[in-house]
ROKOL-892096 format. One record per residue (C-alpha): residue in three letters; y negated, x, z. Coordinates in steps of 0.02 Angstrom, whole numbers, plus 50000, padded with zeros to 5 digits. Layout:
% residues N
ALAYXZ
...
This chain:
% residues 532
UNK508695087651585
UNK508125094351414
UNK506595084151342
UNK507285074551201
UNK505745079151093
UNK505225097551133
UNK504235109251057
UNK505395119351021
UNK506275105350901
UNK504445102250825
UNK504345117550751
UNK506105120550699
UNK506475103050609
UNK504595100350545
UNK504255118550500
UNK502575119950617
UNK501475135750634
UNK501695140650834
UNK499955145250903
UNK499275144351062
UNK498105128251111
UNK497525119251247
UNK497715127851444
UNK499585124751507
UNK498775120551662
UNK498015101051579
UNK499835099351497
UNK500975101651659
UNK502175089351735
UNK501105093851913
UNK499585084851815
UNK500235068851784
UNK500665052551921
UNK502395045851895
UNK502305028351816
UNK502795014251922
UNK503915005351840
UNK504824989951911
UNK506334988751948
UNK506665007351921
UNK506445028051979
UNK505855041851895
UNK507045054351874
UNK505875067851797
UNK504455070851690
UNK504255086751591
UNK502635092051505
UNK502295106251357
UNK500785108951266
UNK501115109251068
UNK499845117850961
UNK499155119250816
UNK500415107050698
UNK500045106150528
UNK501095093950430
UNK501235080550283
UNK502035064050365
UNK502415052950197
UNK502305037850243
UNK504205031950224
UNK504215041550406
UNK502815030450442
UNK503285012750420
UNK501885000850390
UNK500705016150379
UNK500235029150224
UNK500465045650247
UNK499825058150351
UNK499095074450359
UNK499265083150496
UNK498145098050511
UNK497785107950662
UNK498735094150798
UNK498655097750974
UNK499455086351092
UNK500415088051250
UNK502325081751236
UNK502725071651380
UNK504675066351436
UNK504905055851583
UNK506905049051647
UNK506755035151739
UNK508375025051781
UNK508415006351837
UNK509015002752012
UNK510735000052058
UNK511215004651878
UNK512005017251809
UNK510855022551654
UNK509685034151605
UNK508295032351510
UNK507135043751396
UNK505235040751340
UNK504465052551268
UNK502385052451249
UNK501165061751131
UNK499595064251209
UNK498235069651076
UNK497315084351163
UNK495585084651034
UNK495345066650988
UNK496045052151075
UNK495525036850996
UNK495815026951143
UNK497045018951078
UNK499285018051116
UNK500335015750957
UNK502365012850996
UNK503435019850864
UNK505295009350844
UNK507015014550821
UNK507915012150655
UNK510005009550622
UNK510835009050824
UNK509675020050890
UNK507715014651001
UNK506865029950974
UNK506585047550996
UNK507605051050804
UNK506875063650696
UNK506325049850592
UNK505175042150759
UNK504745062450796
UNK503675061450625
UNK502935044550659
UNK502555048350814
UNK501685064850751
UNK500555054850635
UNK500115042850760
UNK499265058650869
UNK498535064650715
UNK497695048150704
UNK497095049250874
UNK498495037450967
UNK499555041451120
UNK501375038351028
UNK502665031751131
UNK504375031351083
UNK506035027151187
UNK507865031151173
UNK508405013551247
UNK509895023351342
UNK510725030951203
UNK510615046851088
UNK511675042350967
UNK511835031150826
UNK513625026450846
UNK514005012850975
UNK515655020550979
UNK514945033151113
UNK513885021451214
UNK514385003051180
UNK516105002451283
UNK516565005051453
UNK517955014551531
UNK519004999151537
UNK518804996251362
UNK517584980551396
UNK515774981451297
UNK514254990351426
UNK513134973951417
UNK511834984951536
UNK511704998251397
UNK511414985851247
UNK510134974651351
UNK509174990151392
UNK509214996851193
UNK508864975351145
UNK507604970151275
UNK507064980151436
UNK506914998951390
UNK505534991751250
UNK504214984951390
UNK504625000151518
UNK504185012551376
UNK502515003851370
UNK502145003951557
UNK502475023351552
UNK501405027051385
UNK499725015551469
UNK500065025851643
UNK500175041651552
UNK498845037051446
UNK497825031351603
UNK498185048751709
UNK497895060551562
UNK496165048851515
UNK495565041051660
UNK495785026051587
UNK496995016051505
UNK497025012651316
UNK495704998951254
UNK497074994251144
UNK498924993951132
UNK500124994750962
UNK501734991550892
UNK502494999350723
UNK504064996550655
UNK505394993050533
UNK507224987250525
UNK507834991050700
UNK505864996750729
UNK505304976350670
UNK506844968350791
UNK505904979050918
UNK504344973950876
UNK504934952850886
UNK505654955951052
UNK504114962351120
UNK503384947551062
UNK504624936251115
UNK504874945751279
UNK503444956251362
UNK501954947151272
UNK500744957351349
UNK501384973551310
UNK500624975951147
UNK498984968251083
UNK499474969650912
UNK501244970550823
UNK501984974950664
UNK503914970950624
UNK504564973850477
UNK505914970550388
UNK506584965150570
UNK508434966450609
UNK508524949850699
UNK510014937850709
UNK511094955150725
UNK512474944650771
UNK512374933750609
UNK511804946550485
UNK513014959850544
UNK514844948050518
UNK513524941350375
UNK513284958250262
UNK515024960750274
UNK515424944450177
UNK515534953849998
UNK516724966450058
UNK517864950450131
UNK517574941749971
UNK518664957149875
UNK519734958649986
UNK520144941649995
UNK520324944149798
UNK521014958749819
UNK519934964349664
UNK518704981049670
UNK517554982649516
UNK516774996149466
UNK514834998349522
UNK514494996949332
UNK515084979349335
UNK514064974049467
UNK512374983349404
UNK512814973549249
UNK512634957049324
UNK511114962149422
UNK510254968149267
UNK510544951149189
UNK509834943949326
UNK508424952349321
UNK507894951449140
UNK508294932249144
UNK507124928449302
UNK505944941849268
UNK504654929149162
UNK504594915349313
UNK502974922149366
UNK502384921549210
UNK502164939649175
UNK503624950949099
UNK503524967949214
UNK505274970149282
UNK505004961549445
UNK505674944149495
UNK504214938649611
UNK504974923549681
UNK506814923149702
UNK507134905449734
UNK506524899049557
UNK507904914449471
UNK509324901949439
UNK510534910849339
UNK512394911049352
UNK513374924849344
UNK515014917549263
UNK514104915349099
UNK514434935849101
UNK516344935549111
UNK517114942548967
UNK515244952448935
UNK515804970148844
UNK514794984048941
UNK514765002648921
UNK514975008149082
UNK514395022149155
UNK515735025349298
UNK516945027549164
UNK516275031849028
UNK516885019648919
UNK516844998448873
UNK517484986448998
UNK517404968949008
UNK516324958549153
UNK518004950949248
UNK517944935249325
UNK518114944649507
UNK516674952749449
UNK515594938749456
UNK516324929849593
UNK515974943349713
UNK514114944649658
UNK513924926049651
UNK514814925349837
UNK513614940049886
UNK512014928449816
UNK512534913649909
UNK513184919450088
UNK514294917850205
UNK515334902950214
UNK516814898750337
UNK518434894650293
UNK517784875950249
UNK516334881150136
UNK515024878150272
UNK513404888950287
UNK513744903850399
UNK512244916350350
UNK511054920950216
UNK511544929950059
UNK510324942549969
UNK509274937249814
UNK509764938749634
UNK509254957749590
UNK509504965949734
UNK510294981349735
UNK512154978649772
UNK512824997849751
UNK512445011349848
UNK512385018350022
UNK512225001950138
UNK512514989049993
UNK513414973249995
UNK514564976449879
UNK514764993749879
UNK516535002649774
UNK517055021849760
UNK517935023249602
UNK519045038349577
UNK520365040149434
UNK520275021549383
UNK520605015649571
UNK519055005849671
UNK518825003549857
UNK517554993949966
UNK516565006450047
UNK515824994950193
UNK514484999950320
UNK514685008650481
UNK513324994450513
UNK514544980850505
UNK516034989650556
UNK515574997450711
UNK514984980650774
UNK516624972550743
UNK517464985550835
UNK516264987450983
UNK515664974351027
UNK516704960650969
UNK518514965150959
UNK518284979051097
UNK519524993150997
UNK518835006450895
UNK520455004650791
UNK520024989050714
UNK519854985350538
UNK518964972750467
UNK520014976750300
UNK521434962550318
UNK520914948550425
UNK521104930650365
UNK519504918550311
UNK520194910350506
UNK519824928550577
UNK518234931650495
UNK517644914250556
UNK518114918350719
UNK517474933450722
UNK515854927850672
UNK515584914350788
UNK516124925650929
UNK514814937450883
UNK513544925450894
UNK514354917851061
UNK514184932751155
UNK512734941751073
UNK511354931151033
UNK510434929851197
UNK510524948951206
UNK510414953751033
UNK509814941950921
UNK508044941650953
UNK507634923450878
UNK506844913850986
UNK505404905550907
UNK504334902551048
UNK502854914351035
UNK501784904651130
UNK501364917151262
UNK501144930251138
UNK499914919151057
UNK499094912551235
UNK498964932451274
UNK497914935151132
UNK499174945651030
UNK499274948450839
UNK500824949550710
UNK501234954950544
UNK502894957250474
UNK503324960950280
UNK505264959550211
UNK505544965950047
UNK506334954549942
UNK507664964349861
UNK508224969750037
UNK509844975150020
UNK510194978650222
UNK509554962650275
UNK509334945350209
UNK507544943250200
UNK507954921450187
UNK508394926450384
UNK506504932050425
UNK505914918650334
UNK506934904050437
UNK506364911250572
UNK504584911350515
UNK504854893250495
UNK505404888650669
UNK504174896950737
UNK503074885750597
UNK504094871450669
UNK503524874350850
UNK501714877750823
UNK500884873650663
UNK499304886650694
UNK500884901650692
UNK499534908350558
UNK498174911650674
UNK499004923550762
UNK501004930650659
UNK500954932650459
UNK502344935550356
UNK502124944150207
UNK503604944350072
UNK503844958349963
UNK504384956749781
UNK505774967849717
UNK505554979249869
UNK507074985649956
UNK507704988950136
UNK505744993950216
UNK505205005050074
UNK505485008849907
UNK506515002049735
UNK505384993849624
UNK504424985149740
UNK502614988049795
UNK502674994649980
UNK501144986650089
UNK500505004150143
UNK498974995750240
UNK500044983850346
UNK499544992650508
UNK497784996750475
UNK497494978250427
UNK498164971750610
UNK497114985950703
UNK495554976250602
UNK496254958750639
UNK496284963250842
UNK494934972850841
UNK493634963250741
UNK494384946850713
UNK494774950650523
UNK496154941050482
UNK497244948850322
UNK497064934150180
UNK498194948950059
UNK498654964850058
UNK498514976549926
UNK500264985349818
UNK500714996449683
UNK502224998149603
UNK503005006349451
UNK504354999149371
UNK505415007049232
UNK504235000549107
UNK503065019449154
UNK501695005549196
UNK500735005249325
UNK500564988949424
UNK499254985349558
UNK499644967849650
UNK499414958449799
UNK500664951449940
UNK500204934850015
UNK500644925750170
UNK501944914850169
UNK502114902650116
UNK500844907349975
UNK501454919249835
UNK500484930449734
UNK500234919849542
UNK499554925949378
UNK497924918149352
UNK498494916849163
UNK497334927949086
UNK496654945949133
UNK497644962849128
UNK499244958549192
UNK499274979749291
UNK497624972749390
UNK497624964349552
UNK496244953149494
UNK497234944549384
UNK498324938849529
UNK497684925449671
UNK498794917749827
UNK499304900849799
């Protein structure tokens, strides 16, 4: 089998100098013990020395990191197949083993949308992990592609529960025996300490190793995490079921309107005017005060009036999902988040004065996978009855597998481990009021959750980087100094810059603290701000 990272694909996707390096002969599959892994065979492991990379890695390739400057990296590229007994899968990891400098140290890179690993988003993470010194481990989970329309169903048309548990839960603690074994034959000794990065997909990862192979990883970061899939998938849909049910489509120029509104209302909570609302849950403001609003509207070019549609559909999209009896199904997202655009809520296409939902393959491919079983399925005309039972059935028969929520960390904890998770408050993928409930079971469980998992909220920030929102570049350094030497992260450091051309320097706090304005002192200074 081809490795699923090879050299080859370095160069030609990164644009890497090809030079020769380090002797073939201490980068050759002959040099290396196969991993025992239980329950499971190795397949195969290929080996190929890479030379002489030189490479910016910004740090949106990087979650939880800056960037990186890669200058000079050698590393052997390692890709073993393993396959679990008496199943029929196959499995890729594939291992960067610094050839200069190992810091003595592993660093696991996560997946991101349906995919574990080995993307050419993880191949550039993974490549700035080396150049810091780490073996990087990353793992397909069974799959190669992003659609579960190629992997998710069996022959018979029924859902492959032995592919999704090994991309949810047991792919993620293999990958880690393989990278310390690697680690440990390439070495002579295994790392001193073990890591976790990731966001979205990467941070779901990152909570089930927690949750389920404590001692995998001494330290974890999770961002953003995808958690309660089977709740916030059916969940994110619940704008596009809201016009439909209305059978109402308004322009993205509509919706922007009522966001903006929003936004300039709340912005002064905090105390400070700077185009950011830094704690959603004191922005009341309701959007039906807008309807019959003249905007000039950008889609088309000329005035339109805020319809009443309009603001149901945002107010709908604010507040949740409901069931057909107006009970609580699932979070909605906070008042300014982005609500058009790729992977929105509430996202139209408008062409010659006609709108559509555009919804997310997210969302849809789940429906039709996993839950309904027929990849011609539309999620387009069901009934409020439907979408209930849709929803419940998705958490029915998903949860365990899938939903990554259990709040028990205690072995985690009793294992010494350490976790830090930030959601960006404007994230318009995935309710960040979801990470924070389940921040508070865990709180529930075991009030001294703060000696050992922090949650960090982001203000204004979007789907694990960007918008307007500061984007905690240090996240990962500060839990490598919290296992290492005890040093606990009281805040972490942001900058942002907001249409205003300012630039703002801030802090994020653990929840529940929020960064305040101390009331006087240059509101673009972080010492003007204190947790509280």
């Amino acid at each position: 089998m081809q490795q699923i990272i090879s050299s080859e694909s370095f160069h030609q996707s990164a644009g890497f100098s090809n030079m020769t390096g380090l002797s073939p002969s201490l980068c050759s599959p002959q040099a290396f013990s196969y991993p025992h892994i239980p329950g499971a065979e190795v397949l195969s492991l290929q080996a190929s020395q890479v030379s002489n990379v030189s490479k910016y890695i910004p740090e949106w390739y990087y979650y939880n990191h800056g960037g990186v400057s890669a200058q000079n990296l050698n590393f052997c590229n390692v890709t073993v197949t393993y396959k679990h007994t008496g199943k029929n899968d196959t499995i890729n990891v594939g291992v960067l083993l610094p050839s200069d400098s190992w810091n003595e140290r592993l660093q696991g890179i996560g997946g991101n949308g349906y995919t574990a690993g080995l993307t050419n988003i993880t191949e550039f993470g993974m490549i700035a992990a080396a150049a810091e010194g780490y073996v990087a481990i990353s793992t397909d989970g069974g799959h190669t592609t992003d659609d579960p329309a190629d992997w998710g169903l069996l022959e018979n048309g029924m859902p492959n529960y032995n592919t999704m548990y090994n991309f949810g839960i047991a792919s993620l603690g293999d990958a880690a025996i393989i990278g310390k074994s690697l680690a440990e034959s390439a070495y002579g000794s295994k790392p001193k300490y073990s890591y976790w990065t990731g966001c979205s997909q990467g941070g779901r990862q990152g909570l089930a190793l927690a949750q389920q192979y404590p001692e995998a990883y001494d330290g974890i970061v999770a961002s953003a995490p995808a958690i309660n899939w089977p709740q916030l998938s059916m969940g994110g849909y619940w704008a596009q079921f809201v016009m439909n049910q209305l059978d109402e489509y308004p322009y993205p120029c509509e919706i922007n309107a009522v966001t903006d509104a929003a936004l300039s209302a709340c912005d002064s909570t905090d105390g400070v005017v700077d185009g950011v609302i830094s704690d959603p849950d004191s922005c009341v403001f309701d959007p039906f005060t807008l309807v019959g609003t003249q905007i000039n509207c950008s889609d088309t070019g000329s005035q339109l009036k805020i319809s009443a549609a309009t603001a149901k559909i945002v107010n709908a999209t604010w507040t949740g999902a409901r069931d057909s009896h107006g009970n609580f199904l699932w979070y909605g997202f906070n008042p300014g988040t982005a609500l058009t655009g790729t992977n929105t809520p509430a996202n139209t296409n408008c062409a010659n004065g006609t709108c559509t939902a555009i919804s997310s393959q997210l969302y849809n491919r789940w429906a039709q996978v996993f839950i309904e079983h027929n990849l011609n399925f539309t999620l387009r005309n069901i009934t409020h009855q439907k979408y209930d039972h849709i929803f419940r059935k998705s958490v029915q028969e998903w949860n365990l597998v899938f939903g990554t929520n259990d709040p028990d960390l205690s072995k985690f904890r009793d294992a010494g481990g350490k976790m830090l998770t930030y959601h960006g408050l404007m994230d318009e993928v995935i309710p960040p009021n979801g990470t924070r409930a389940y921040y508070e079971a865990v709180t529930a469980g075991d009030s001294s959750v703060h000696e050992y998992y922090k949650l960090f909220e982001a203000p204004m920030m979007g789907h694990c980087f960007g918008t307007k929102g500061g984007y905690p570049s240090t996240m990962f350094d500060s839990l490598v100094a919290w296992v290492e030497a005890g040093d606990a992260p009281t805040s972490l450091p942001v900058r942002y810059s907001p249409e205003d051309g300012m630039t703002y320097d801030r802090i994020l706090c653990p929840y529940p603290q929020r960064a305040t304005y101390k009331g006087t002192g240059d509101v673009t200074s972080a010492d003007a701000f204190y947790c509280v």
